[in-house]
Structure formats: C-alpha cells, structure tokens
TINU-512416 format. One line per 10 residues: their letters; for each residue x, y, z of N, C-alpha, C, O. Coordinates in Angstrom, 1 decimal, decimal comma. Layout:
<atoms>
a = X:Y:Z:X:Y:Z:X:Y:Z:X:Y:Z | ...
</atoms>
This chain:
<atoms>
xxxxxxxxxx = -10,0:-17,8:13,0:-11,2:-17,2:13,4:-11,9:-16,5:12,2:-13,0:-17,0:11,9 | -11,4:-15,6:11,6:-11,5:-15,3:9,9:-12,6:-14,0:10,6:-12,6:-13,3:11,6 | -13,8:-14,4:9,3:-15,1:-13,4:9,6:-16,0:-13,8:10,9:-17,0:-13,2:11,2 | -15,5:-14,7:11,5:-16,2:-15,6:12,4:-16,4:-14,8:14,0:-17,0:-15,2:15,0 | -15,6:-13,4:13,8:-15,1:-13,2:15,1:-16,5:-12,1:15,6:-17,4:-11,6:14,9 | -16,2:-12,0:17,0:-16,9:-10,9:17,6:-16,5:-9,4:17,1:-15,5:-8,8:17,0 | -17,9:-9,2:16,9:-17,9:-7,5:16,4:-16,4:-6,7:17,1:-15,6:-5,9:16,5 | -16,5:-7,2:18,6:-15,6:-5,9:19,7:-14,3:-6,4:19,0:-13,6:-5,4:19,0 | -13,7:-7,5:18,4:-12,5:-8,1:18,1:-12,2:-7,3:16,8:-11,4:-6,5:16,7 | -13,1:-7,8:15,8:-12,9:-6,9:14,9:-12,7:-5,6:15,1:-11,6:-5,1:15,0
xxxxxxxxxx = -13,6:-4,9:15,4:-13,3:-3,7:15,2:-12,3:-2,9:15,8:-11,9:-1,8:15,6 | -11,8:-4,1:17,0:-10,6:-3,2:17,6:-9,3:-3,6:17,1:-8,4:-2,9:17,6 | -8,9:-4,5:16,4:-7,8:-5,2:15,5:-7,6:-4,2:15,1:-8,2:-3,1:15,2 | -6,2:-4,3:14,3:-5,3:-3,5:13,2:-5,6:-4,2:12,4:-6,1:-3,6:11,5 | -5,5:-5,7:12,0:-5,9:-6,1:10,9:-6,3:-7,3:11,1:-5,8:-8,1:11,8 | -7,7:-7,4:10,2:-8,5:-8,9:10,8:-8,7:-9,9:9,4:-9,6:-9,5:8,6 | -7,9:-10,9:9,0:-8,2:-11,9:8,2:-9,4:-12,1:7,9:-10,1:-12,1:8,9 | -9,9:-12,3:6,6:-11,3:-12,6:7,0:-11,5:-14,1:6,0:-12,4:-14,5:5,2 | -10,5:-14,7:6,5:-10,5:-16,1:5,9:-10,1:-17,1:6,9:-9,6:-16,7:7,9 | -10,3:-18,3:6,7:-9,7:-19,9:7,6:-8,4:-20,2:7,3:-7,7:-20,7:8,2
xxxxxxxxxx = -7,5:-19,8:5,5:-6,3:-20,2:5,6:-5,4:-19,3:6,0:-5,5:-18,2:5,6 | -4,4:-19,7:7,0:-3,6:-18,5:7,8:-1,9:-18,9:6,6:-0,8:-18,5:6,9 | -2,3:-19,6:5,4:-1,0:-19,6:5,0:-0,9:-18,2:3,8:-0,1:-17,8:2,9 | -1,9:-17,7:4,1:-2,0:-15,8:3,5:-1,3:-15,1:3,9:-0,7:-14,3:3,2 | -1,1:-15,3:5,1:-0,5:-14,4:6,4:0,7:-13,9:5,9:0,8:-12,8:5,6 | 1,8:-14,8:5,9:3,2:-14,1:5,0:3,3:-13,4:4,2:4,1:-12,5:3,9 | 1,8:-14,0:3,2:1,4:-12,2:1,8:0,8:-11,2:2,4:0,8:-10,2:1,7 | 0,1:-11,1:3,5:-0,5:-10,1:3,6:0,9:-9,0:4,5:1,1:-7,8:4,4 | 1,6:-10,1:5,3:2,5:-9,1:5,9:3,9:-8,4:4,5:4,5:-7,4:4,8 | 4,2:-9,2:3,3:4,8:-8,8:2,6:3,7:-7,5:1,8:4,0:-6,8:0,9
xxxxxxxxxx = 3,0:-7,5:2,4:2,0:-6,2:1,1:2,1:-5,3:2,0:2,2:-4,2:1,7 | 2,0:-5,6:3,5:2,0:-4,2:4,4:3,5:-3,7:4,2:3,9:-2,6:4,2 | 4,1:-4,8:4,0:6,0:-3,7:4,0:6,0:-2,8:2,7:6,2:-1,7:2,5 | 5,4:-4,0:1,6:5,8:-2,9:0,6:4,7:-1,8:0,6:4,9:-1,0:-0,3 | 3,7:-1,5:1,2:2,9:-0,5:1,3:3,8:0,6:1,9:4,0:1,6:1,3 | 4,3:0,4:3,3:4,9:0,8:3,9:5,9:1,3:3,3:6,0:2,6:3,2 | 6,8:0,7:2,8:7,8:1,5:1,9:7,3:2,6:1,1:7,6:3,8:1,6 | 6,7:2,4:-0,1:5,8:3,0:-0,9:5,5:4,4:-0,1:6,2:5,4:-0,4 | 4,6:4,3:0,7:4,4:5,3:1,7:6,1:6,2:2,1:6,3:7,4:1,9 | 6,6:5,5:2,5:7,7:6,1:3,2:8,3:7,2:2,2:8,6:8,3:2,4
xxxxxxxxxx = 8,3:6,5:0,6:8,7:7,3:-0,6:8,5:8,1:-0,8:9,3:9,0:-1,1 | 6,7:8,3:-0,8:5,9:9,8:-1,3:6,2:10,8:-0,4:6,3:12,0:-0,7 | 6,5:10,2:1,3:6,6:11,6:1,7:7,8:11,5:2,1:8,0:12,2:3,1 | 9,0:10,8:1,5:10,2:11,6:0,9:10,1:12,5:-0,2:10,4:13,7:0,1 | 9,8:12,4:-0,9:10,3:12,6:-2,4:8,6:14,3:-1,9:8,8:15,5:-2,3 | 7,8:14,2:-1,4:6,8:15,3:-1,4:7,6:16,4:-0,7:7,8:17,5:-1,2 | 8,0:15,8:0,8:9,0:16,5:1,5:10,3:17,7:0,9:10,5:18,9:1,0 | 10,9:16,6:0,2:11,8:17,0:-0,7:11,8:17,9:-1,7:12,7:18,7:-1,8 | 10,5:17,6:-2,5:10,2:18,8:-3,0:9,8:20,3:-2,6:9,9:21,4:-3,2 | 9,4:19,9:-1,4:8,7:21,2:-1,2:9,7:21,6:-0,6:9,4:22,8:-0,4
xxxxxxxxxx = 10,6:21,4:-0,1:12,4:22,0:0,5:12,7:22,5:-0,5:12,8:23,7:-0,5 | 13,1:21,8:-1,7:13,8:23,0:-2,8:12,6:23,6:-3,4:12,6:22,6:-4,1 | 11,8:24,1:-3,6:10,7:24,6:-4,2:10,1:25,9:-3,4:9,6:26,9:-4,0 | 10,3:25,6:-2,0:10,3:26,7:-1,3:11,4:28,2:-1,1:11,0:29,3:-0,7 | 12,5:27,7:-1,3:13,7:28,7:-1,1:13,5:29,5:-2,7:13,9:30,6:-3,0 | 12,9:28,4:-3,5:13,0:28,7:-5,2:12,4:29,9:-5,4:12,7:30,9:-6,0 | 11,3:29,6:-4,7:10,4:30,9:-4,8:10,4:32,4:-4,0:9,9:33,5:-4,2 | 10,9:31,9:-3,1:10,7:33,1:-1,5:12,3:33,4:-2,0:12,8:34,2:-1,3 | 13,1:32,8:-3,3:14,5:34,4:-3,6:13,7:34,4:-5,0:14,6:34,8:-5,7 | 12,5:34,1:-5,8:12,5:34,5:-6,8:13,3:34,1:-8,1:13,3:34,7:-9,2
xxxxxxxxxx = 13,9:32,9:-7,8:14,6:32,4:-8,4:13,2:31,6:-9,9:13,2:31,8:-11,1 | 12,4:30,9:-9,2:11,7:30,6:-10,0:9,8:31,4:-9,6:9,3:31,4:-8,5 | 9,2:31,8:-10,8:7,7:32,2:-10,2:7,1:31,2:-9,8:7,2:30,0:-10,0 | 6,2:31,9:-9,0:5,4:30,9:-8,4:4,6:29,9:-9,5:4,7:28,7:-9,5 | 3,9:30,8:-10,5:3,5:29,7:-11,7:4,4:28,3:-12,0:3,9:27,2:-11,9 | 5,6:28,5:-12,3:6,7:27,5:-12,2:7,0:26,4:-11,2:7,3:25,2:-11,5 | 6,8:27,2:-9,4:6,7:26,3:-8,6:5,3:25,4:-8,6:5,4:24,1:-8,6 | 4,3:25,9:-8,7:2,8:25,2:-8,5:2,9:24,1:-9,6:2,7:22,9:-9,5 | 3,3:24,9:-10,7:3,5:23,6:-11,6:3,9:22,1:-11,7:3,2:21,1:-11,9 | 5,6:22,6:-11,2:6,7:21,8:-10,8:6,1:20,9:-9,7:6,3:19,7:-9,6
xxxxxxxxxx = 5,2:21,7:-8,6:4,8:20,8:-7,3:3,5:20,0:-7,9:3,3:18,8:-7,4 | 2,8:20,5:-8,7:1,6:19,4:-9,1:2,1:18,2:-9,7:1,7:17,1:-9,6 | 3,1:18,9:-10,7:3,5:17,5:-11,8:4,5:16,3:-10,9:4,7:15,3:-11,5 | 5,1:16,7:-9,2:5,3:15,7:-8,8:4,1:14,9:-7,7:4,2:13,9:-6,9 | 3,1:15,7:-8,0:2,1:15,0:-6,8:1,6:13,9:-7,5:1,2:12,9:-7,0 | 1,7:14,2:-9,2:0,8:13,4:-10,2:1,9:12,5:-9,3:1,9:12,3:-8,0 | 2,8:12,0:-10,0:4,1:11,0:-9,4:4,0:10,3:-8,1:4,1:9,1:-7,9 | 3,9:11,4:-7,1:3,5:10,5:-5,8:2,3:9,7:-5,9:2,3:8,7:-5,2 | 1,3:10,1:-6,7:-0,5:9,5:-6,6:0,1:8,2:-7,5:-0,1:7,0:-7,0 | 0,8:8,5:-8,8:1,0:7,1:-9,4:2,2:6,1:-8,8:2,5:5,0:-9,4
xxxxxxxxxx = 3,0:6,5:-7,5:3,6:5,6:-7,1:2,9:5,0:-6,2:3,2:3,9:-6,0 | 1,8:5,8:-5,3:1,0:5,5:-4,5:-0,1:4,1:-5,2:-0,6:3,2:-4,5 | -0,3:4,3:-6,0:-1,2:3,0:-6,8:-0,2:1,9:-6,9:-0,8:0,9:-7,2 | 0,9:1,8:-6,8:1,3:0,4:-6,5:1,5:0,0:-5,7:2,2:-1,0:-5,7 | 1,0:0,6:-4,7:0,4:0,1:-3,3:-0,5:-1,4:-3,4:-0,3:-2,5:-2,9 | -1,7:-0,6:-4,2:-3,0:-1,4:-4,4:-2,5:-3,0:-5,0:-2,9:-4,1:-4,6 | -1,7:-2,6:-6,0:-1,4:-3,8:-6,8:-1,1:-5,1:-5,9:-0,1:-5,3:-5,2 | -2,1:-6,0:-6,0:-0,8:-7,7:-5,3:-1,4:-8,3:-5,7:-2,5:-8,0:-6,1 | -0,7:-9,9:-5,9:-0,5:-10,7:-6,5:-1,8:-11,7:-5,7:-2,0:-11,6:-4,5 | -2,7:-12,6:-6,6:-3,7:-13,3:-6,5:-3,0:-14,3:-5,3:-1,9:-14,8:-4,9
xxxxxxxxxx = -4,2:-14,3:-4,9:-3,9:-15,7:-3,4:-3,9:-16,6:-3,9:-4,7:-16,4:-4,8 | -3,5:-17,5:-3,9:-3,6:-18,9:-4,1:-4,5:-19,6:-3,1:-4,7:-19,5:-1,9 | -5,2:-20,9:-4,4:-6,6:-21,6:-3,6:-5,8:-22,5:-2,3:-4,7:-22,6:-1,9 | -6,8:-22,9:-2,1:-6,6:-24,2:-1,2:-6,0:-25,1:-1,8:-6,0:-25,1:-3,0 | -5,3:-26,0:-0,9:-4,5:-27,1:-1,6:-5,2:-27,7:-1,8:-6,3:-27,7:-1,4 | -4,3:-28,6:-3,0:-6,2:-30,2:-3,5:-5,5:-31,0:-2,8:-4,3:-30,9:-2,5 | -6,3:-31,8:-2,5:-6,6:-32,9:-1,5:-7,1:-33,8:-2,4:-8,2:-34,0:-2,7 | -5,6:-34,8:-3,0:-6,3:-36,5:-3,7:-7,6:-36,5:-2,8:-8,0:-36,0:-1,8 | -8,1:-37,6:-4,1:-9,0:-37,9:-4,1:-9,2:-39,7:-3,6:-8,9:-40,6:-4,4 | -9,6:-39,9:-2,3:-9,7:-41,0:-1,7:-11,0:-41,9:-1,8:-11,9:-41,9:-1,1
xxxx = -10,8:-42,6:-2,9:-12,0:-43,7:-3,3:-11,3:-44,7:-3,5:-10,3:-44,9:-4,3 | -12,1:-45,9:-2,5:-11,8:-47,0:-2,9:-12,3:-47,5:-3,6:-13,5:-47,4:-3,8 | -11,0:-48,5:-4,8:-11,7:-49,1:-6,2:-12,6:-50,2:-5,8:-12,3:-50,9:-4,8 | -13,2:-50,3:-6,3:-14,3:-51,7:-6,1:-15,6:-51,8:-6,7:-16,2:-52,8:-6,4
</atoms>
C-alpha cells in the first residue's frame, strides 16, 4: 500500500512503509530492535546513575558540584549512544530485471 494509503490508516498505524518493496521490512524491523535496545541502555545506565549519585550526595560523600558534574558528563554519553539509534545502513535498490530484447 506504501504512501498510497488512506489518511485514517496512516495515521492510526504504529508504522507505515511508505514504499511498494516490502523486502525492507526485515531492515526496518532489525532497526526497531536495535533502537530498542539502545533505548533500553540509556535508561539503564541514566537509572543507574542517578542511584549511586544520589546516596553520594544526601551523606556528603561527594558535593553536589561533583554530582551535577558526574551526572551531566554521563548524559553527554547517553545523548551519544542515543545517536546510534539514527545511524542504518542504505536500502538497497530494486532488483534489475535483464533486459528482454529480441535480437533481430
């Protein structure tokens, strides 16, 4: 159906192809896992921080300047693992189709 579809279809989809070859389909569902993953990471690893980072500061163990720090310089980290989200690999064209002329 691709771009071809009714407005109500689209827009109520989770995800709408907007092409005729459906041999995408296995890349597009391999880019949602590793999105998904990716995702799953940042808010491990954000979670995580802010668990030890919290106790750090509420005994004074480290100042807050130290925590805010420590918590920015891993958000940089989440934002740059979060961009290899974006990254995927070029689609490939349509197959070629010989070329059917008869000699004569």
């Amino acid at each position: 159906m691709g771009a071809m579809g009714t407005d109500v279809a689209i827009e109520t989809a989770d995800v709408a192809l907007m092409g005729q070859d459906l041999r995408h389909l296995p890349q597009a569902l391999d880019h949602a896992r590793r999105s998904r993953q990716i995702m799953v990471q940042n808010v491990g690893l954000s979670l995580s921080i802010i668990t030890v980072l919290m106790p750090l500061a509420l005994f004074g163990i480290l100042g807050l300047a130290a925590v805010v720090l420590v918590h920015e310089f891993t958000e940089v980290i989440v934002i740059a693992n979060g961009v290899r989200a974006g990254r995927i690999k070029p689609l490939a064209g349509p197959p070629k189709t010989p070329d059917r002329t008869i000699p004569g």
